[in-house]
N, C-alpha and C positions, 0 to 999 in steps of 0.2 A: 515478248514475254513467253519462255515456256512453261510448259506444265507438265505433269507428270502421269500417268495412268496405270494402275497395275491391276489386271480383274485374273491372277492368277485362281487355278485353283485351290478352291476352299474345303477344308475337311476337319473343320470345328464340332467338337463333340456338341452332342446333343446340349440344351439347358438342364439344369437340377429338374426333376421331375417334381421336387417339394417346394421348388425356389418361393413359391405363396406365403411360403410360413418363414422365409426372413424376413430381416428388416437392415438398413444401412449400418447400425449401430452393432449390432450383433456381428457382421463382416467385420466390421472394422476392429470390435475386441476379439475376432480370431486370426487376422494378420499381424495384429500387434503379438498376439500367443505363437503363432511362425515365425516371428522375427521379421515379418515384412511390413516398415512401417510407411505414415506418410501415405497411404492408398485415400485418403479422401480427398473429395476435392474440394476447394475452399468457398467457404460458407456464404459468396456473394453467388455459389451459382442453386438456383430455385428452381422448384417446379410452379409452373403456370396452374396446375389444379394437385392441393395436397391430398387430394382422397387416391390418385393412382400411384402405383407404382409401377416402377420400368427396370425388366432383367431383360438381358439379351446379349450378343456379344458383337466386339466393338467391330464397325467399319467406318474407318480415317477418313479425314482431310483435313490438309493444312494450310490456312488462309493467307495472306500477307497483305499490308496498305498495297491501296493503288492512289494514281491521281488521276487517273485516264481512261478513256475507253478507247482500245485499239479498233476502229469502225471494221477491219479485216478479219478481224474475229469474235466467237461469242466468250462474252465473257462471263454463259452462266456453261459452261461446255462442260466444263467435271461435276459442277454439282447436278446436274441433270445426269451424266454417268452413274452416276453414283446411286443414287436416288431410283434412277429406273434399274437398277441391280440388284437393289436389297433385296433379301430373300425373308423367309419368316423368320422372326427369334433375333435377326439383326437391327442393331440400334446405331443410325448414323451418329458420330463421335466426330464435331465441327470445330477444330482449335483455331482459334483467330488471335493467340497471343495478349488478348486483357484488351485488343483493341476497343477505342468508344464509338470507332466508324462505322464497323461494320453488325449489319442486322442479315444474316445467311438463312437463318427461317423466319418461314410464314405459311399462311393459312393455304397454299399451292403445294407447296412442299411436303406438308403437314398430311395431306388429302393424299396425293400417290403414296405415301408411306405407310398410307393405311390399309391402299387398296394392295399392296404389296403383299401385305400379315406382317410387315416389320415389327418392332415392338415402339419403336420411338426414336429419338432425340436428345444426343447431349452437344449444349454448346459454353463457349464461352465469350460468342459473341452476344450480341442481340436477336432478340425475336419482337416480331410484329405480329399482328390480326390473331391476340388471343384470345380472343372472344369467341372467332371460327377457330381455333385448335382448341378449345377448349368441347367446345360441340361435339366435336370429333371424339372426345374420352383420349383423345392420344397421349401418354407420357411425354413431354415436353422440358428440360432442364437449361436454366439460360442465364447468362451472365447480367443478364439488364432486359428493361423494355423498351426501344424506339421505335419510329413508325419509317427509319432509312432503309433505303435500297441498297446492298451493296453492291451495285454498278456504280465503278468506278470511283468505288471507298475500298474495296475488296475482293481478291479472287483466290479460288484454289489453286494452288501449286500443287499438289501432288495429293493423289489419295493412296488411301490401302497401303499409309509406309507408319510408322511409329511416331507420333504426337504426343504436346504436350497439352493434354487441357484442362484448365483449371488446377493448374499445378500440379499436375497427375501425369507420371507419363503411360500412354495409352498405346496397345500393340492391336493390331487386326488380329480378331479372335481372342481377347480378355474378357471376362464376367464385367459386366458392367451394371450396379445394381443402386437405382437411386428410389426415395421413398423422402417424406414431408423430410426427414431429415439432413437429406443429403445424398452425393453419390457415393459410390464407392467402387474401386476397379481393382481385382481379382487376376495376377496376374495364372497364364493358364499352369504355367509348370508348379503352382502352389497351390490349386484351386481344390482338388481331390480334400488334400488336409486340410485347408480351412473350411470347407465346407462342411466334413467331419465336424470339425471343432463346433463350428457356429451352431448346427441341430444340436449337437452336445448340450452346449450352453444354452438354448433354446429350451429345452426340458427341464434343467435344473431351475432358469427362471419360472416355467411354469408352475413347479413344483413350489418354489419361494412364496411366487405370487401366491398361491393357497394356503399355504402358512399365515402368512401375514396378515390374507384378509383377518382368518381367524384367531388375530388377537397374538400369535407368537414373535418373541422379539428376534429384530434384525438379527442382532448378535449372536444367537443362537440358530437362525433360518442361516445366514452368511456361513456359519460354522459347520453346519451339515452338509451346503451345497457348494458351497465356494465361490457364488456368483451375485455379483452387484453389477 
């Protein structure tokens, strides 16, 4: 079985310095305002605790079934690459293709990623021991919950190349921004504009939101500000 490794160098801009004050929903109506659609990923993949949120940018890998454990090799070998690499701000991005076999996190993995400064985890396989990644406060995003190993359900074939996960496709170095709602991934050469957009829109709802408490209608709050 081979694998693939890529630990080129990385020269991904810094995170938004305001990223606190998005949220999933608000990226996503300012891709859809760039014409870039389809950036969420689908609604089976959750966070383990909805009080965090996880921005950071993406570092790959890409799972595939196995039936086997080759005894001549490890077959946790990339995702420990991987894992002992993250640097802060980076969120391992784990596509395992909608598999039901494979569980790639857990509460080991969860732990070095923390001691890293990484920011977290998106996957769409399985995750286990959320009860310990939840302890941890780590952002966590996962297709399902099972208690399998994926030894010899699943291995990575290649990190740090282009993935799909959760129907998203995913580039080493994208915005990857998930909250109770959902994720959402930002590719880089649009990210300047939508981010614009998104604080844009971010004010005007703040401004609605004040309206409204007191007492003025949608149709006239909507007509001023342009944003639902």
């Amino acid at each position: 079985m081979t694998a693939k490794t890529s630990f080129a160098p990385r020269q991904n801009p810094p995170l938004p310095a305001d990223w606190e004050q998005l949220f999933a929903a608000v990226l996503s109506d300012a891709l859809d305002a760039v014409g870039v659609r389809d950036q969420a990923m689908k609604p089976q993949i959750r966070p383990i605790d909805e009080q965090l949120k996880l921005c950071g940018r993406a570092r790959t890998g890409i799972y595939m079934e196995t039936a086997y454990v080759d005894e001549r090799e490890n077959p946790y070998e990339l995702e420990i690459a991987i894992v002992d690499d993250l640097k802060p701000g980076d969120v391992a991005v784990f596509a395992c293709g909608g598999s039901s076999r494979i569980a790639p996190w857990g509460s080991l993995l969860s732990t070095a990623t923390r001691a890293r400064g990484a920011a977290g985890c998106v996957t769409d396989g399985f995750v286990r021991d959320i009860l310990e990644i939840r302890a941890l406060q780590l952002p966590v995003f996962h297709g399902g919950i099972a208690p399998l190993d994926s030894k010899g359900r699943g291995q990575i074939q290649a990190i740090d190349v282009p993935v799909v996960c959760g129907g998203v496709k995913v580039s080493p170095g994208d915005l990857v921004f998930g909250d109770a709602d959902g994720v959402v991934v930002v590719p880089q050469a649009v990210e300047a504009e939508v981010l614009r957009v998104a604080l844009a829109k971010i004010n005007g709802e703040h401004h609605s939101m004040q309206e409204l408490r007191a007492g003025a209608f949608l149709r006239d709050v909507y007509a001023k500000y342009g944003v639902l």
